[in-house]
C-alpha positions in Angstrom: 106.0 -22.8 13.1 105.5 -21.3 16.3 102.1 -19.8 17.1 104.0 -16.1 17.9 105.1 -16.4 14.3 101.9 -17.4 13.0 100.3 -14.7 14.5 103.5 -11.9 13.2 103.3 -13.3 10.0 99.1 -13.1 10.1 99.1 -9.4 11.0 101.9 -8.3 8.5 99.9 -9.8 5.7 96.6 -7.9 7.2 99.1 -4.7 7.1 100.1 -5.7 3.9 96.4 -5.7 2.5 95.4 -2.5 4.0 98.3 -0.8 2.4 98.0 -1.9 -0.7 94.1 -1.6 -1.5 93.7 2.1 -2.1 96.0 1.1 -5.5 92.6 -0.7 -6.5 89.9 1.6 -4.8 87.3 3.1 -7.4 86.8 7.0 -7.0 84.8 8.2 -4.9 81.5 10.4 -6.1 81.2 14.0 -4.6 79.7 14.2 -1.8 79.8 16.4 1.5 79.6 13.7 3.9 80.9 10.6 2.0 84.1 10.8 4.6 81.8 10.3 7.4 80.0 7.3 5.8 83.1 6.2 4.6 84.7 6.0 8.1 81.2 4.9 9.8 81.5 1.6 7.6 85.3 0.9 8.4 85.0 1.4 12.0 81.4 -0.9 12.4 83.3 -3.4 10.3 86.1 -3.0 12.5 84.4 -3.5 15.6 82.1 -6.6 14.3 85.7 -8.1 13.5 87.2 -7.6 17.0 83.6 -8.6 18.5 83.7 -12.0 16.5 87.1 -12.6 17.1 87.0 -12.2 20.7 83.8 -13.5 21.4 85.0 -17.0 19.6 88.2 -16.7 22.1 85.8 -16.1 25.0 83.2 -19.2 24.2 86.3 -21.7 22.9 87.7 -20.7 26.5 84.6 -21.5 28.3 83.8 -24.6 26.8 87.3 -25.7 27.2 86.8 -24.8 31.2 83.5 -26.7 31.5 84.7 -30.1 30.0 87.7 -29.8 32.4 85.5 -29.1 35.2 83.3 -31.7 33.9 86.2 -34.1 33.8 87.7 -33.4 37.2 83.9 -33.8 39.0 81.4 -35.8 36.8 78.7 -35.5 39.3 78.6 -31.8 39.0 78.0 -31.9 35.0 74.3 -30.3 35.3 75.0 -27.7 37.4 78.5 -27.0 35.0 76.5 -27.1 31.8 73.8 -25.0 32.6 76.2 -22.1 34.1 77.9 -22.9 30.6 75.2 -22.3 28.2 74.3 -19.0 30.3 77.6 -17.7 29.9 77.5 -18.8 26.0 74.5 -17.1 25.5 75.5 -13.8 27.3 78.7 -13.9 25.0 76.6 -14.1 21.9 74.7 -11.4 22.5 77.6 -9.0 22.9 78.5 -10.1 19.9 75.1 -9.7 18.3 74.4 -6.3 19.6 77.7 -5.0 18.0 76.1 -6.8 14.7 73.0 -4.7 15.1 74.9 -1.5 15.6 77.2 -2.6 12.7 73.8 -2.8 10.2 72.7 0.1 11.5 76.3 2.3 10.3 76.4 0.2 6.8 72.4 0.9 6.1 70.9 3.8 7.7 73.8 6.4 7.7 72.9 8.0 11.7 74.8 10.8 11.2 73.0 12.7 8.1 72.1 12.3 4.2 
């Protein structure tokens, strides 16, 4: 199976899911702003799962750079991995900063209540 079709296949399922999971949802208590909180949640979840994803893509693409720069010039392995772990680190912290602004939607509801 070709990765394309993994990836069509992956996203109709997710499509699949998110259609079909308001059939299951509880109702929802009355309350004025319980849309906003509502959509605060979804979107910081949202945005930790496109942080995560593509901060994974970014760090599996780095470190698959560095051991083929590594490879091509073994002398030049220090300066590589050091440049490496800097760039790891600086991707890690995007992601974690989304994290913190993610907790900060789910727990202290910024916009009122």
């Amino acid at each position: 199976m070709s990765t394309r079709r993994t990836v069509l296949a992956s996203f109709l399922m997710f499509l699949a899911m998110g259609a079909v999971s308001p059939a299951y949802a509880q109702e929802a208590g009355v309350s004025p702003d319980s849309g906003l909180v509502m959509w605060s949640v979804i979107t910081a979840g949202f945005a930790l799962a496109f942080a995560a994803a593509f901060g994974a893509l970014g760090q599996g693409k780095a470190v698959a750079s560095a051991a083929e720069a590594i490879a091509r010039n073994p002398g030049a392995a220090g300066e590589i991995r050091g440049a490496l772990i800097l760039g790891l680190v600086l991707i890690e912290s995007l992601v974690i900063y989304v994290l913190l602004i993610s907790l900060i939607l789910f727990f202290i509801k910024p916009f009122g209540g």
